[in-house]
N, C-alpha and C positions, 0 to 999 in steps of 0.2 A: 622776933625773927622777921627779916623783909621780904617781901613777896620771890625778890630775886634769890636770895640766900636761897629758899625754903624752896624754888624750881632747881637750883643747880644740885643741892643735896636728892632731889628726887631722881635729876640725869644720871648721877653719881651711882645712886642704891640700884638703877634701872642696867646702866654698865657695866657694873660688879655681876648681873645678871646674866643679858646679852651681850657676850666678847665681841668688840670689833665689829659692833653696830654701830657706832656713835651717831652718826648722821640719821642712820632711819629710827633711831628711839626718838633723837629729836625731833623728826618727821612726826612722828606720831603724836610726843607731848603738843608739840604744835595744833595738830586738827585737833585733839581733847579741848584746847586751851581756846580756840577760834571756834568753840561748839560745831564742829562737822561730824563726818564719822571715818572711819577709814577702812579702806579695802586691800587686805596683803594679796598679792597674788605670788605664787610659788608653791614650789614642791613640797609635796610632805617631807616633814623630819627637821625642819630648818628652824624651827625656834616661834609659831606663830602663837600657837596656845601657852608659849611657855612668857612672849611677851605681853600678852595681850592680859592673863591674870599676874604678873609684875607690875604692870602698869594702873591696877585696879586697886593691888595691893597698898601700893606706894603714893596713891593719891587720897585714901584712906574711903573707897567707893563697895560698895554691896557689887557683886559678880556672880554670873550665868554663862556657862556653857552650853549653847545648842549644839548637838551634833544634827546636820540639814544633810536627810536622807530620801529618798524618791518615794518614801509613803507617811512623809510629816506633812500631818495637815496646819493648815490655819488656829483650828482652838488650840493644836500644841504649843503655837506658839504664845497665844495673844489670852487664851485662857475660857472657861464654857461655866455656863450654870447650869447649876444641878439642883435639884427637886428635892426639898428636905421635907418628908413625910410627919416629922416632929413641931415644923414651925407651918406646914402648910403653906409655905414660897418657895420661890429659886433661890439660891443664893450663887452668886460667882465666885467662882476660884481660879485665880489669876494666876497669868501662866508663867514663864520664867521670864517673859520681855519685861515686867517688870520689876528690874531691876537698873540699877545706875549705869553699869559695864556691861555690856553683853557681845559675847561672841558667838557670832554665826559664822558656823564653824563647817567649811565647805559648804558653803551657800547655793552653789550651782550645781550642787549633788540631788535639791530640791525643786520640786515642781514651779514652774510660772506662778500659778495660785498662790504657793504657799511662801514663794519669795518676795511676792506685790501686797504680801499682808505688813511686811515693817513698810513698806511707801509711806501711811501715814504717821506710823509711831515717829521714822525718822523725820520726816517734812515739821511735824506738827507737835511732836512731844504726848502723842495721847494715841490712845485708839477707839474705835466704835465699834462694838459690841451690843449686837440686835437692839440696833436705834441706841445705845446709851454710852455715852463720851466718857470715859475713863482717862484721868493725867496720867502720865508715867509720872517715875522719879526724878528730880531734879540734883546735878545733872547727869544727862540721858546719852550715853556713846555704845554707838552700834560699831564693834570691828566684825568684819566680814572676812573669812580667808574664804580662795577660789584655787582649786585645783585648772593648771591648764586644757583648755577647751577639747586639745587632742585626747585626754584620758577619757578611756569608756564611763556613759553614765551621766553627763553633765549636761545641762540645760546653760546655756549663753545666757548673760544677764542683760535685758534688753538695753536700750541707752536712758530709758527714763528712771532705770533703777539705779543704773552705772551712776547719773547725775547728782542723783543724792546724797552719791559718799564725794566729799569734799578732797580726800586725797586716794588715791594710792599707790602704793609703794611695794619693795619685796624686798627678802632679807638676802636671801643668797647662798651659796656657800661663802662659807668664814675663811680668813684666811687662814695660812699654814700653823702661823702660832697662837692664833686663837683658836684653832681647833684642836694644838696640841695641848693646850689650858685646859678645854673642855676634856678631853680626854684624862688626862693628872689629877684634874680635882674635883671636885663634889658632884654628887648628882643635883642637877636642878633643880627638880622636885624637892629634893631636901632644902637647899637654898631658897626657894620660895617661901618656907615653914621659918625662915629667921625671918623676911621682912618687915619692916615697920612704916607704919603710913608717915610721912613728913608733909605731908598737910590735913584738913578739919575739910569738911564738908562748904562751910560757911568760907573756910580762906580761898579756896580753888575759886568756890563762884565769884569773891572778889575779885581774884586773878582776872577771870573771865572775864570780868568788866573793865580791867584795867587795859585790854587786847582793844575795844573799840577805841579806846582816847590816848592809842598811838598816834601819832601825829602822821598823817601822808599830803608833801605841799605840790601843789599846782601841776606840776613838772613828772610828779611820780604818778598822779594822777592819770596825767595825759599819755607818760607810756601804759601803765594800763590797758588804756583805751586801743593806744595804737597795737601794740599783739593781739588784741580781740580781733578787732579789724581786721588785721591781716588775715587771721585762722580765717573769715568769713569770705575776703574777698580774694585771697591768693591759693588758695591750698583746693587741690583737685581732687575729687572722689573722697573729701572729708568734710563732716560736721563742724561745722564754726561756732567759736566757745561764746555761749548766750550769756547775757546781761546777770543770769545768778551764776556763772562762770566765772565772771570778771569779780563779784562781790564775793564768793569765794578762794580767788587770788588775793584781794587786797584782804581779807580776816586772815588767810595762812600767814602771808607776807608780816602783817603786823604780829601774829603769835612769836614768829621766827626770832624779829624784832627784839620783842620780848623775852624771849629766851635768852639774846644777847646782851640786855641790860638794856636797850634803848627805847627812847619813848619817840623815836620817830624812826620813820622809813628810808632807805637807801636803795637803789637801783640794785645792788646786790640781794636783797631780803627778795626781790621780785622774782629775781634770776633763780635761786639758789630754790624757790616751791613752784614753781612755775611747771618745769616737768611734770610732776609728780600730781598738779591741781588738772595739768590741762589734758595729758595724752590721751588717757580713759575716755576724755570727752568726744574728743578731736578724732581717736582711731581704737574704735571700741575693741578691736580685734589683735591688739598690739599688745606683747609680756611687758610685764611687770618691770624689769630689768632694761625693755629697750624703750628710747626717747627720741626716733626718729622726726618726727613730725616737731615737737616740741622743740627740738636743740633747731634744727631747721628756722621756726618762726625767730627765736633769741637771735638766730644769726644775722635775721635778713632785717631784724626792726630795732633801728639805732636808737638809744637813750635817751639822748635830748637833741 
């Protein structure tokens, strides 16, 4: 089976899932595939937890639910050693980050502390624990859902946390006839108990390899460059998207790419993650759903 085949079958089994998502499943295979992480933001009820183990399911990956609550500490997360009276040592018992998938699940329900404990898992693939570097699993995807800022109980995520997740997105309300689908047929949950993984552990990290030796020439390069630019030198009372900005546009851009069957880049692949890579950045305090700032920069920064 060819890497393509064996992505479009996993959009397929992930669609059959989330009705009338098409675009933000894709979103999402995308940052898995470009090793980012990604941040849903929206309302409870809308499908986060129910895509997020679909997508773990279907990729054939080990998965962890946190629920991120305003008295989880750091070892719930990352894991603690404990004193065995029998062997006279510590021994560590690792916490649920490691694992392949993991969803942080309302993340800004949890304290600053206990949210700047993934900063290194995701930066670096590991964490430290009193002086001793532990790897995670390979590979390692953090989705984060955020409740909006106005609901009682949430901590804002600062922007050095925000930069880390390479996309995000939110799902929505469904439309009328996807949600009269969901309504008529199966419970979710039951449907997630048929899934089957349609790829190996070993085929994914290929894939993943295949995303860097997408092809991006001269030209796509250089708009790139010029929407950075602009975000830094045009845009008033906003953060301008930094140099790991721009190298996490061009990895989404190439995932997308990829998901379309081609091994090189188009102005369109740029356009079409470009929101979704940059807003977060650019206007930390902006929903999920709005792309002011971002449709603004595409307007005003021509092509070629």
């Amino acid at each position: 089976m060819t890497a393509i085949k064996a992505l479009q079958q996993s959009l397929d089994q992930l669609n059959h899932i989330i009705l009338g998502k098409d675009q933000a499943i894709k979103l999402a295979l995308s940052c898995m595939l470009a090793r980012g992480h990604l941040l849903i933001d929206d309302l409870p009820g809308m499908g986060k937890t129910t895509l997020s183990h679909a997508l773990a399911t279907t990729l054939g990956l080990s998965y962890q639910r946190i629920q991120f609550t305003s008295d989880l500490l750091p070892s719930d997360l990352l894991g603690v050693n404990i004193y065995d009276r029998n062997s006279g040592s510590f021994e560590f018992h690792k916490g649920p980050v490691f694992s392949q998938v993991i969803l942080a699940d309302e993340i800004n329900r949890a304290s600053p502390k206990t949210q700047s404990a993934l900063l290194e898992a995701m930066e670096e693939g590991q964490v430290t624990i009193e002086g001793k570097t532990r790897p995670l699993p390979a590979p390692f995807f953090v989705i984060a859902t955020q409740n909006p800022s106005e609901q009682a109980g949430t901590y804002p995520l600062p922007e050095s946390q925000l930069d880390r997740f390479m996309m995000r997105i939110s799902l929505g309300y469904p439309t009328a006839d996807a949600e009269k689908q969901l309504l008529k047929g199966k419970s979710r949950r039951d449907l997630l108990a048929t899934l089957k993984a349609q790829l190996s552990q070993e085929s994914l990290i290929k894939i993943q390899g295949l995303v860097s030796r997408v092809s991006a020439s001269d030209s796509i390069i250089d708009y790139v460059y010029r929407l950075t630019s602009f975000s830094r030198e045009q845009l008033e009372r906003s953060n301008g998207l930094s140099p790991r900005a721009a190298m996490a546009l061009l990895q989404a851009a190439k995932a997308w790419a990829l998901l379309d069957g081609r091994n090189h880049l188009l102005p369109d692949d740029i356009q079409t993650v470009f929101p979704y890579v940059a807003e977060h950045r650019i206007s930390p305090d902006s929903l999920g759903l709005d792309h002011p700032l971002s449709e603004r920069i595409l307007s005003s920064v021509d092509i070629f």
